[in-house]
C-alpha positions in Angstrom: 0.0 0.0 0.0 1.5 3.5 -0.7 1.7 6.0 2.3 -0.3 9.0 2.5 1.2 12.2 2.4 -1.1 15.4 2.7 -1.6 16.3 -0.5 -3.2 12.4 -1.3 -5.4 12.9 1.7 -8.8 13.2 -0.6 -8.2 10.3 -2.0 -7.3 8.5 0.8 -10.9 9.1 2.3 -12.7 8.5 -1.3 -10.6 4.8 -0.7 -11.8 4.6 3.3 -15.2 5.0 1.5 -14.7 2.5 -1.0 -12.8 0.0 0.8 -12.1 0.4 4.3 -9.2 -1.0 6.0 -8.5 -2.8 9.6 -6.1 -0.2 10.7 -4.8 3.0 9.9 -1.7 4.7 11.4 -1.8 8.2 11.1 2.5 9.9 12.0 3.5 13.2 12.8 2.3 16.6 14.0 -0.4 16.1 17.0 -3.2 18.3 15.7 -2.5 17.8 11.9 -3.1 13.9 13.6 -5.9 14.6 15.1 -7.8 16.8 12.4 -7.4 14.1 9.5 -8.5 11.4 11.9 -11.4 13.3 12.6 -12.3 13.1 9.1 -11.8 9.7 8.4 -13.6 8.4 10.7 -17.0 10.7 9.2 -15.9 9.2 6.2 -16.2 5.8 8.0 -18.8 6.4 9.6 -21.4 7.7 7.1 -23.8 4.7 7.6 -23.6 5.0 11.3 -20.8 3.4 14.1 -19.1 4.9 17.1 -15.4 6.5 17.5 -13.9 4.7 21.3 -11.3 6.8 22.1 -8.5 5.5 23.9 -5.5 7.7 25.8 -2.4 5.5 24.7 -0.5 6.2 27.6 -3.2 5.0 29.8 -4.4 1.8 27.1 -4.2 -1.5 28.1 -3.4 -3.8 24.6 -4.7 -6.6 25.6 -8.3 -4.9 26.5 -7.7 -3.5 23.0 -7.3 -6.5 21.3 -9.5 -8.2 23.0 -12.3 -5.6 21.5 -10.6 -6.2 18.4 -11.4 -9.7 18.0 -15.0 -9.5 19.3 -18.3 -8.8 17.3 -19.8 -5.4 19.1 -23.5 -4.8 20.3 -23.9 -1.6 18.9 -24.7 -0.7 15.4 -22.5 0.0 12.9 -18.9 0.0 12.4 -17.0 0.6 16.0 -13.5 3.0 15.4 -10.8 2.5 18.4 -8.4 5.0 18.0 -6.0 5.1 20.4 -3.6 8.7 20.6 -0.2 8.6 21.1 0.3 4.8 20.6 3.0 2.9 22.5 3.3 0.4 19.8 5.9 2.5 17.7 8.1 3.1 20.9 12.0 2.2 20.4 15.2 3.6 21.7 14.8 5.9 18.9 12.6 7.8 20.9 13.6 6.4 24.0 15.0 10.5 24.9 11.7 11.7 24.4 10.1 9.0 26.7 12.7 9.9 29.5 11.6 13.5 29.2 7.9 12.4 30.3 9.2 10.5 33.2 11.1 13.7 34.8 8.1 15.5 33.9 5.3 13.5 35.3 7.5 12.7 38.2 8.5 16.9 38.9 4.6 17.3 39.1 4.0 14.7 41.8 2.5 12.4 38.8 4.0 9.0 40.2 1.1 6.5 38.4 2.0 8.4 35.4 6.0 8.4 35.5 6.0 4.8 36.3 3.8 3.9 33.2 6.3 6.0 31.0 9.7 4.4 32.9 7.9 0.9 31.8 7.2 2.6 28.5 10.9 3.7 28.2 12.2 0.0 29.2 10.6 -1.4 27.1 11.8 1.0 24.2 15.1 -0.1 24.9 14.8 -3.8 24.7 14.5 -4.1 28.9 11.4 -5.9 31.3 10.4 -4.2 33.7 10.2 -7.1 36.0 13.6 -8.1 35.7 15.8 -6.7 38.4 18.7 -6.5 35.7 16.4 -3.8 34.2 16.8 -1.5 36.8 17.9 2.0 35.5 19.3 2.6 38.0 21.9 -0.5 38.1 22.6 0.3 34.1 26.6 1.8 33.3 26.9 4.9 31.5 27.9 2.5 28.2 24.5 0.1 28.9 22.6 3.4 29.3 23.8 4.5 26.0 23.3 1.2 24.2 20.0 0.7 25.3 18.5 4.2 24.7 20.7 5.6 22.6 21.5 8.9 24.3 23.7 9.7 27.3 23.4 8.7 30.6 21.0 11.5 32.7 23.7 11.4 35.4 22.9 11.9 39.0 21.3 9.4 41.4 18.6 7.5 40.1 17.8 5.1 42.4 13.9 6.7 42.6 13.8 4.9 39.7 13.8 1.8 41.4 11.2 2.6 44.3 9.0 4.4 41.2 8.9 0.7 39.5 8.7 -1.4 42.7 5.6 0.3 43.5 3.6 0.2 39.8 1.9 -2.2 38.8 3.0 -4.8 36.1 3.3 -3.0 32.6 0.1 -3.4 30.5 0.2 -5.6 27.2 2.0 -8.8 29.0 0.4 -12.1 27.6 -2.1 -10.1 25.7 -2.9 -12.6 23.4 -1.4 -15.9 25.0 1.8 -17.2 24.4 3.3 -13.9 23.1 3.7 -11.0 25.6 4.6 -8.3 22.7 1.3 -6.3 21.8 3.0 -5.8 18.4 3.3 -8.9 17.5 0.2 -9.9 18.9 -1.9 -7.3 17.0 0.1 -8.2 14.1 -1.3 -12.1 14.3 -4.9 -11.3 14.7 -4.8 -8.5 11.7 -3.3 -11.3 9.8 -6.3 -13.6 10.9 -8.0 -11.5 10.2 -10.9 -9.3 12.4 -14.6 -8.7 12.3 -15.4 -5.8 9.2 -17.2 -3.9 11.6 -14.2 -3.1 13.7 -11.3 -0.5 12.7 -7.9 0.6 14.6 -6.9 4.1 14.5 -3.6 4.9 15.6 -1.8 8.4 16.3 2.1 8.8 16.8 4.0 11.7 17.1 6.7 9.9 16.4 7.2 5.7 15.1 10.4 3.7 14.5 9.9 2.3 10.8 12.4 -0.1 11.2 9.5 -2.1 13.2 8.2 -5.4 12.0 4.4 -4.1 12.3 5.4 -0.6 11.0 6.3 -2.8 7.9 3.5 -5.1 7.6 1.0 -1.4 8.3 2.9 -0.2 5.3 2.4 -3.3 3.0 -1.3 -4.5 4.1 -2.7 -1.8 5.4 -2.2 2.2 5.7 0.2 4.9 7.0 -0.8 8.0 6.4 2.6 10.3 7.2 1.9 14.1 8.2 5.3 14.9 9.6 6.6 18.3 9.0 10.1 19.1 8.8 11.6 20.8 11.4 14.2 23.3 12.0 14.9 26.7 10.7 16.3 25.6 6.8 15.2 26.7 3.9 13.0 23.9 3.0 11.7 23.2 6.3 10.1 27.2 6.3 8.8 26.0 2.9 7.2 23.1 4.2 6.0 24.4 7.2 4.7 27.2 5.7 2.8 25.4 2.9 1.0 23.6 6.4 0.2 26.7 7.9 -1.6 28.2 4.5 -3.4 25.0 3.9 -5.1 25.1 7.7 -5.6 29.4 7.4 -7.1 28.8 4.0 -9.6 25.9 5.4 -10.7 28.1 8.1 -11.4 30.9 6.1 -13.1 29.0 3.7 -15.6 27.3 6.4 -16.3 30.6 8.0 -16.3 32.6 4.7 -14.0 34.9 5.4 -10.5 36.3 3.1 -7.6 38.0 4.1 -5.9 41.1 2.8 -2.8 40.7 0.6 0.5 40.1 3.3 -1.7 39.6 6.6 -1.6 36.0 6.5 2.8 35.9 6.2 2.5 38.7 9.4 0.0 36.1 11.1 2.5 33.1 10.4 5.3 35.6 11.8 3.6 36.5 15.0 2.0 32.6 15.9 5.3 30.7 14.6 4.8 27.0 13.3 2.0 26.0 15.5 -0.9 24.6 13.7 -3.2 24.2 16.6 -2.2 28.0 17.2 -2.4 29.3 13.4 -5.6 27.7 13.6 -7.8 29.3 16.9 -6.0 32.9 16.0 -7.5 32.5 12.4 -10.9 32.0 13.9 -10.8 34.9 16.6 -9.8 36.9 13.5 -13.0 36.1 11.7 -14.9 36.2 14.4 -13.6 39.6 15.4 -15.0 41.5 12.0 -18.4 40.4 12.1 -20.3 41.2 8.8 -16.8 42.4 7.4 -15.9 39.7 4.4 -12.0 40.2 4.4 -9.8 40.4 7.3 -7.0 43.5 6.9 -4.0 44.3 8.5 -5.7 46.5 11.1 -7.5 43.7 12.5 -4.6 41.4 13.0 -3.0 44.3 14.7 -5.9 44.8 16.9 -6.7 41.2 17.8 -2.9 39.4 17.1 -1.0 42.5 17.1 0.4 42.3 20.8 1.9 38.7 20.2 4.8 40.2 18.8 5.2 44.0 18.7 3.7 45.2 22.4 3.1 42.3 25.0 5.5 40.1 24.0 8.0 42.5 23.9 7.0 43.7 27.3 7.7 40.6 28.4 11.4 39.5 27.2 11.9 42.8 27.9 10.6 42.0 31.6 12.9 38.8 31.7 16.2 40.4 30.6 15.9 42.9 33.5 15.0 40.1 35.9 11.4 41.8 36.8 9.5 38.8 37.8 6.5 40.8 38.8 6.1 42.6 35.5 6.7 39.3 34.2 3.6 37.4 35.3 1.5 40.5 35.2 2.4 40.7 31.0 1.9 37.0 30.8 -1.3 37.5 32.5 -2.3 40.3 30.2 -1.2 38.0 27.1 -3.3 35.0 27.7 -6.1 37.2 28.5 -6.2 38.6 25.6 -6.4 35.7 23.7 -2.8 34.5 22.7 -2.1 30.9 22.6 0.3 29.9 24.9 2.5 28.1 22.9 2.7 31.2 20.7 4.1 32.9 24.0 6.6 30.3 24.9 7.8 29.7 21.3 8.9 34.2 21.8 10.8 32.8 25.0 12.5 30.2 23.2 13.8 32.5 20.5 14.8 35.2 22.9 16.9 32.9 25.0 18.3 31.1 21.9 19.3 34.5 21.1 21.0 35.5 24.4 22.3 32.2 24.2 24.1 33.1 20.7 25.6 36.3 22.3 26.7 35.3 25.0 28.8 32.6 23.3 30.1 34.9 21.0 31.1 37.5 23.2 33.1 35.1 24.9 35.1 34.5 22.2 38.1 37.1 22.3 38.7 37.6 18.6 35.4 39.6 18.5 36.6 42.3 21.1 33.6 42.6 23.3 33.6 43.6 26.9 31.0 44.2 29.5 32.3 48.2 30.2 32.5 49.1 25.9 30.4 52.0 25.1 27.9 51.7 21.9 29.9 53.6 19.7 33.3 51.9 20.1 30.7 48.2 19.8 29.2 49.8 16.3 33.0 50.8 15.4 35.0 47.5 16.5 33.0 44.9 17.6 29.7 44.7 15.2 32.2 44.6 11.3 34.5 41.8 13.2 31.1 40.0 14.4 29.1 40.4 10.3 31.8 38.8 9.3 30.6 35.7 10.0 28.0 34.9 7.8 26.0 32.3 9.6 24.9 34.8 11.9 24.1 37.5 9.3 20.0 37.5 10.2 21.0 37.8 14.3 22.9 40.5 13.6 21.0 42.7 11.4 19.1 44.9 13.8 20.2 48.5 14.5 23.5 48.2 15.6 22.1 50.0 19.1 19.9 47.3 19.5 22.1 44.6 18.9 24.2 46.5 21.5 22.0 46.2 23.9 20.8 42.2 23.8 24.9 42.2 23.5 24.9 44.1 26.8 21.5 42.2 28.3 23.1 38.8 27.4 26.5 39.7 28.9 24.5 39.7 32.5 23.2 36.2 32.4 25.7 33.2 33.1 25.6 30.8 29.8 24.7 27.5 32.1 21.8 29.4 33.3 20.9 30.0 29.9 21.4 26.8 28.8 18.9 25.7 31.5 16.7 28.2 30.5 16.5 27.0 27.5 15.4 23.0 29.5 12.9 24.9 31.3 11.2 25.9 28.4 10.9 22.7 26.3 9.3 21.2 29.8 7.1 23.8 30.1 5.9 23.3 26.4 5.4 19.3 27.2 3.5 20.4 29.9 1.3 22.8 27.9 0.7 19.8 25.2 0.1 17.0 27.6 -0.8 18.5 31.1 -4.6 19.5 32.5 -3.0 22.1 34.7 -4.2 25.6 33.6 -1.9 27.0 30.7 -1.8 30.8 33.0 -0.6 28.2 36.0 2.3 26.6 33.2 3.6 29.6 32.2 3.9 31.5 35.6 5.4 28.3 36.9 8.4 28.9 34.3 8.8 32.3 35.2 9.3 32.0 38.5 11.9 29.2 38.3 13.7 31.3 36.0 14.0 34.0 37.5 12.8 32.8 41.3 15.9 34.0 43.8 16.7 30.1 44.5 20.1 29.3 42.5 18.7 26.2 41.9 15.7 26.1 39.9 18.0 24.8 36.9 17.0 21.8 38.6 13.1 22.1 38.7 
C-alpha cells in the first residue's frame, strides 16, 4: 500500500469509502493527527458506528485487542483510535520517553511516571520485572546502548522505588503465548478481524524499522503528516505550505478572506503552531463580524500584541530580571487571547538568542567587553562580528539594538541559559500533555527562571 502524504489525503478518504481498511496509522504533527483522523472516521462512519477513544499512555493492549477480535452490540462499524500509541516506541525515541518520566515525576505524577519508565524499558529492549532492568543499576555505556542517548547522570535510584511500586506493565500475555502487543496485533490482523471493527492509531513519532510498522505499510495504511523541522530553507517552505493549507480551510468554512500580506505577518507572530495558526484565524474572523475580508488593522488589533507590544513587554521583563512585571504581562497575554505556545515559542527565540551572544562575546577575537560603550561596539565589535555569515540574520538589527541584547546577554551566566532554555521545552510538554491551567504553566516557568533560589536549573 502507498503512504499518504497530505496532498493524497482526498483520495485517501474516497478509498476509506470505498474499501475500508483494519487499521490506519496516522505519524507526525499532533493536531495535523488529530484533524485528518477526525475526518476519516466521518468518512467511515457515514452509515452509522461509534469513534472509542482510547488515551495510549493509559491503554491497556490486551483490552484492545481483545475488543478487536469480538463482534460489538452496537450498530454499525466501531472505530478505536488510540492517541499517542506505545506500539511504535523504540530507543529511537527512548530520549523523548525519558523526558515524560522527569516531567510526570516533577509534578507529583507517580502513576504516570512509572507507566512512562515501563514505556521507556521497554523501548530499549529491557522488562520491567527483571531486576537486571533496573535504570538505576545500568553503566553509563549500557545506558547508552539501550536508549541511545547519554546517561541523565545523577542518582537514580527513585527509579527503582518508582517501578517497585507500579503495577505490572500493560500488554504482558495479551494474546497468549506472546507477551509483545506488536506482534500480537500483528497475528490477529493477519487472521484477520470482524469488518465492523477499525484501529486508528496516532504517533508523534514511530520507529519504521518495526516489524508491524512494515506489515502497516504493505497490508494496510500509513498515512505520514510529519513536518520538517528546524529553521532551513525547505523546512520554512514546508511548514509554511501547512500553515496556509489550515488558514485557508478556516477561512473557507467561515467565509472569510484576508488582505494581501496579513496571512505571512500572522505566520510571523503565531510561529509553526498549527493548533495556534488555527484558533488565532478564527478569533480573527470572528472579530470583524459582517466584514468579508480580514485586513491588516484587524490582525493588529486582535494578534497585534503577540509580537510588537506584550511580547516585547515581556522579554523585555525577563532580561531585566522583573519577575513581577513578568507574570502580570503574561497574565495580560493570555487574557487577551494568545495561545500559549505562541508565548513560549517568543521565550525560546529570545533565549536562543542571548544564548548566541553570550557565546560569541566570549570569544576574544570579536573584542567585546561588558564596560565598551555603543559607539566603540558599532565601530569595532559589530564589522569583526558580520563577518561571520552564519549569523548575518541575528545581527542585522540596528546596531544600538544589537548592543543592547549584546549588553542584556552579557548579565546572564551561559549555564543558566542553557537551563533556560530545558525549562522551556518542559514547560511546552506540559502545555501539550498537562490539564494544569496554561496561566498556571507559564507562571510556573517564570518563577523558576527568574525565582531568587540558585537552583531552579534543577526544577
Amino acid at each position: 500500500m502507498p503512504v499518504y502524504t497530505r496532498d493524497k489525503l482526498e483520495t485517501l478518504y474516497k478509498e476509506a469509502e470505498k474499501n475500508p481498511h483494519s487499521l490506519y496509522l496516522l505519524i507526525g504533527d499532533r493536531f495535523l493527527c488529530r484533524q485528518t483522523a477526525e475526518k476519516l472516521e466521518k468518512t467511515l462512519l457515514v452509515s452509522g458506528g461509534t469513534v472509542h477513544s482510547i488515551d495510549g499512555e493509559e491503554e491497556d493492549p490486551a483490552r484492545t485487542i481483545s475488543r478487536l477480535r469480538s463482534f460489538s452490540l452496537l450498530p454499525g462499524r466501531q472505530i478505536y483510535r488510540i492517541t499517542d500509541t506505545r506500539l511504535f516506541h523504540s530507543k529511537k525515541i527512548a530520549g523523548s520517553l525519558w523526558k515524560r518520566v522527569l516531567k510526570a515525576r516533577a509534578e507529583n505524577k507517580t502513576e504516570a511516571a512509572a507507566r512512562n519508565l515501563q514505556a521507556l524499558l521497554g523501548a530499549g529492549g529491557l522488562d520491567p520485572s527483571k531486576p537486571d532492568s533496573d535504570p538505576a543499576r545500568l553503566s553509563a555505556a549500557e545506558w547508552k546502548k539501550c536508549f541511545d542517548f547519554a546517561h541523565p547522570g545523577g542518582d537514580l535510584s527513585w527509579t527503582t522505588a518508582l517501578l517497585a511500586e507500579a503495577p505490572p506493565a500493560t500488554g504482558k500475555g495479551a494474546g497468549g503465548s506472546n507477551s509483545d502487543p506488536a506482534t500480537t496485533l500483528q497475528e490477529i490482523l493477519e487472521s484477520g478481524i470482524p469488518k465492523s471493527n477499525i484501529l486508528v492509531l496516532l504517533a508523534e513519532e514511530a520507529d519504521k524499522r518495526k516489524r508491524l510498522y512494515k506489515y502497516i505499510k504493505k497490508h494496510q495504511v500509513v498515512i505520514d503528516l510529519s513536518v520538517e523541522q528546524g529553521a532551513s530553507s525547505r523546512a520554512k517552505k514546508a511548514q509554511k505550505s501547512v500553515l496556509q493549507e489550515l488558514v485557508a480551510k478556516t477561512l473557507n468554512e467561515m467565509g472569510k478572506t484576508m488582505a494581501g500580506g496579513v496571512m505571512e505577518q500572522l505566520f510571523d507572530r503565531v510561529g509553526f503552531h498549527p493548533v495556534a495558526v488555527v484558533m488565532e484565524t478564527e478569533k480573527l474572523c470572528l472579530s470583524i463580524g459582517d466584514h468579508p475580508q480580514i485586513t491588516r488593522q484587524d490582525l493588529d488589533n486582535i494578534v497585534g500584541r503577540t509580537r510588537q507590544e506584550a511580547l516585547f513587554e515581556l522579554t523585555g521583563a525577563i532580561g531585566n530580571r522583573q519577575l513581577g512585571q513578568a507574570l502580570v504581562t503574561c497574565k495580560r497575554l493570555l487574557d487577551n487571547g494568545i495561545h500559549p505556545l505562541a508565548v513560549v515559542a517568543t521565550l525560546r527565540n529570545y533565549v536562543r538568542s542571548l544564548l548566541l551572544f553570550k557565546s560569541l562575546q566570549e570569544q576574544a577575537e570579536y573584542g567585546y567587553n561588558m564596560g565598551m560603550q555603543p559607539n566603540v561596539f558599532q565601530q569595532q565589535c559589530l564589522p569583526r562580528l558580520k563577518e561571520q555569515q552564519r549569523w548575518k540574520q541575528e545581527l542585522s538589527g540596528h546596531p544600538y539594538a544589537v548592543f543592547m541584547q549584546f549588553k542584556t546577554a552579557a548579565s546572564f551566566p551561559l549555564t543558566l541559559l542553557t537551563s533556560w532554555l530545558q525549562l522551556i521545552l518542559k514547560t511546552e510538554l506540559r502545555l501539550k500533555g498537562s490539564p494544569l491551567e496554561p496561566l498556571t504553566v507559564l507562571q510556573h516557568l517564570l518563577i523558576t527562571m527568574l525565582g531568587p533560589t540558585d537552583d531552579s536549573a534543577k526544577i
